[in-house]
Steps between C-alpha positions, in 0.01 A plus 500: 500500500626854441500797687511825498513808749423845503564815799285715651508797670342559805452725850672232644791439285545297190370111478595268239170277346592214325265324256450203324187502170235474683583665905703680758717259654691709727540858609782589634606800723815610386613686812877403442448655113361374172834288425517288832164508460534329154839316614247290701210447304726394249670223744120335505368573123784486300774726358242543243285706651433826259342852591185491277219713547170309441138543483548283882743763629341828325190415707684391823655853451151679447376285781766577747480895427124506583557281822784748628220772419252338700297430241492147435434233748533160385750448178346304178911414404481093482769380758699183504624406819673159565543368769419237729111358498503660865652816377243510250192472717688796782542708140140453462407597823684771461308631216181474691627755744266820398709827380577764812472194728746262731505157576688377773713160475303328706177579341639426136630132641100436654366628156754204316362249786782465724548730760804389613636598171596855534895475469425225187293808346718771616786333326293413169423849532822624496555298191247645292654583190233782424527759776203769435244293265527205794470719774724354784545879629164414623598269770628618828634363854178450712620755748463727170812530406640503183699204533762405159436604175731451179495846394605619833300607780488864406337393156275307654372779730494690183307262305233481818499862538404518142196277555427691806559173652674657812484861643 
């Protein structure tokens, strides 16, 4: 399969979406800058990975300026996320998490069945390889904290600010 990548610009720095035909398969925050960024990507999809801008990325990129305008909620961009079968259903659940809203650990593991879960979904969630259109920046500590985030902590208080998640 082939892939390709494209960059975008946002309020909180520049991230790195890599696509295959037919989805987002990861999005990247390139907080180290776009060529470690890419140095990595590259060590799991090939030195073949091209910058290519795409009817998938041009409407990531249209997506991801209204959603830093607060003016779009839930993205339409098709996302492919692999990962474990466990992963997936915690990426689901993630999804379900309503825009502007929070979700503690906890409550995400009872919602997959298995309340004893929350480390096994805070690490799946801190594998998610599409920060922002699976929103793990939704899920805090139960003490309401922000707990980790792969962005950084300060991007996901950003993110949640955005959403008017948190005051």
């Amino acid at each position: 399969m082939s892939y390709t990548y494209d960059v975008f610009e946002t309020p909180l720095g520049s991230l790195v979406g890599v696509f295959n035909e037919e989805a987002l398969c990861r999005l990247a925050f390139a907080q180290d800058g776009v060529s470690s960024c890419l140095a990595k990507l590259k060590e799991n999809y090939g030195e073949n990975l091209v910058r290519k801008q795409t009817s998938l990325s041009e409407a990531l990129r249209n997506e991801l300026t209204l959603y830093f305008q607060g003016k779009l909620k839930v993205f339409q961009t098709p996302v492919k996320a692999e990962g474990t079968a466990f992963q997936q259903k915690a990426w689901e659940a993630l999804k379900k998490i309503p825009y502007g809203a929070v979700a503690s650990y906890k409550e995400q593991a009872i919602n997959l069945g298995n309340p004893k879960a929350s480390r096994a979904v805070g690490r799946a969630n801190g594998l998610n390889p599409v920060p922002i259109l699976i929103p793990c920046h939704r899920v805090i500590n139960s003490g309401g904290q922000l707990g980790g985030y792969a962005g950084g902590l300060s991007t996901k208080s950003q993110l949640l600010e955005l959403e008017k998640a948190v005051g």
